[in-house]
C-alpha positions as CSV (number, residue, x, y, z in Angstrom):
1,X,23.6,161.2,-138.0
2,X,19.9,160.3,-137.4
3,X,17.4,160.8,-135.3
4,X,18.3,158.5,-132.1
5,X,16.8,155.2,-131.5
6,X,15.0,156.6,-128.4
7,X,13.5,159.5,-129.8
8,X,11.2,157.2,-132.4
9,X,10.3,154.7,-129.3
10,X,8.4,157.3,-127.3
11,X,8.5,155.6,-123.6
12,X,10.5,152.8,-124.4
13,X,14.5,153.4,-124.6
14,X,16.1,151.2,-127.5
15,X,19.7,151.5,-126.2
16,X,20.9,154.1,-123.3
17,X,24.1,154.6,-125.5
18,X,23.9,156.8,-128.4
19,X,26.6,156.0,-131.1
20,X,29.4,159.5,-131.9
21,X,32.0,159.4,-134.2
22,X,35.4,157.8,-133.3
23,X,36.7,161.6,-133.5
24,X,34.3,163.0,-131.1
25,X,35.9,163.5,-127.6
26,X,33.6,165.6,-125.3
27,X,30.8,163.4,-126.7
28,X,32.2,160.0,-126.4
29,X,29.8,158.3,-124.0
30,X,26.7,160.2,-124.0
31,X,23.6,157.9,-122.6
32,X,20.3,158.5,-122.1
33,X,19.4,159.0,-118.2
34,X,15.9,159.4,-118.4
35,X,12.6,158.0,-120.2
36,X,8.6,159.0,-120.5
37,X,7.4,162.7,-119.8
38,X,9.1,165.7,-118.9
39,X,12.4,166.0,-117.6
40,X,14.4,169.0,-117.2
41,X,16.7,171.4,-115.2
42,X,19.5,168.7,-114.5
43,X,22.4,169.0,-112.7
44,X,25.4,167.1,-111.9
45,X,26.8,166.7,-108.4
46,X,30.5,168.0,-107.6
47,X,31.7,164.3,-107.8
48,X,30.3,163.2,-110.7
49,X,28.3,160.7,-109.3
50,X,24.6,161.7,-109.0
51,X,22.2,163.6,-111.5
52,X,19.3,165.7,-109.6
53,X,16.7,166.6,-112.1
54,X,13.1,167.6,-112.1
55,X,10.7,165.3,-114.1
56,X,6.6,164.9,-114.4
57,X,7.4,161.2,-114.5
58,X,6.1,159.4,-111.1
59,X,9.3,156.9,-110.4
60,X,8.7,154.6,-107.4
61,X,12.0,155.1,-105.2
62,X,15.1,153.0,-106.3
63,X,13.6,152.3,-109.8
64,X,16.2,152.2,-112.3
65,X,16.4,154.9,-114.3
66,X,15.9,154.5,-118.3
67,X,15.7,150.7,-117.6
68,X,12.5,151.6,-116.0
69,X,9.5,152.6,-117.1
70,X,7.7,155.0,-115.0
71,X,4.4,154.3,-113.8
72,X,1.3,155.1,-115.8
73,X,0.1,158.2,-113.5
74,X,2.2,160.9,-114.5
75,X,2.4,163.8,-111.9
76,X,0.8,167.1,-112.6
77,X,3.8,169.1,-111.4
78,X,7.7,168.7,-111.8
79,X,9.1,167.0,-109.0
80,X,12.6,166.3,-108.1
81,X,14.7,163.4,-108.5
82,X,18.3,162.2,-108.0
83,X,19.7,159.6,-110.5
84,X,22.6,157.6,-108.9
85,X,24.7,157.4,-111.9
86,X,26.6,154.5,-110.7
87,X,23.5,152.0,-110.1
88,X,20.9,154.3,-112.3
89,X,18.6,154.4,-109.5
90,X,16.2,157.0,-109.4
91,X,14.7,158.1,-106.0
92,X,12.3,160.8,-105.4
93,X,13.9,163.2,-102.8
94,X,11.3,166.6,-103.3
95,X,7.7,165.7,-101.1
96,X,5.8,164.4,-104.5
97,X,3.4,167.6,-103.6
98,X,3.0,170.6,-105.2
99,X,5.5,172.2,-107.7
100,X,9.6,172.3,-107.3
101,X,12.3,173.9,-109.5
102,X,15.8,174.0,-109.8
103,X,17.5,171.5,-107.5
104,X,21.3,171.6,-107.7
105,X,24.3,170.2,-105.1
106,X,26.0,172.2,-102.5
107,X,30.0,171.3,-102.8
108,X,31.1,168.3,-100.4
């Protein structure tokens, strides 16, 4: 196993889906959710269905997530993001101001 197509392409993604062994089950459909700077501190909503996740990157809202490259003016800060997992759109949901840390989901 190499080093993955998207880690050599710095803000271009080669392919969101990384290729696992036929045997591997808890890694069978790993993707890549995010491109360009820093992202971190993601979490998974109770339903499976959303991703929030701090990032330097400066996504206009409803961009598509590693379909789309973020825009050339990085932020300074982490900001906070939520990645529909469903549509892979990304939109901003922290002020764009300042510093943030550690979003999460509350149940329901």
């Amino acid at each position: 196993m190499g080093v993955p197509p998207f880690a050599l392409a710095g803000d271009q993604a080669q392919d969101s889906m990384l290729q696992t062994r036929s045997t591997e089950r808890h890694l069978a459909n790993v993707r890549q959710l995010t491109v360009g700077r820093q992202n971190a501190e993601a979490y998974f909503s109770f339903d499976g269905t959303k991703l929030i996740f701090q990032s330097t990157n400066n996504w206009p809202n409803d961009s598509r997530g590693v379909t789309h490259k973020p825009a050339d003016n990085g932020l300074g800060c982490y900001q906070m993001y939520v990645l529909d997992l469903d549509s892979d759109t990304v939109r901003l949901v922290s002020t764009g101001k300042g510093a943030t840390t550690c979003g999460y989901f509350f149940p329901g």
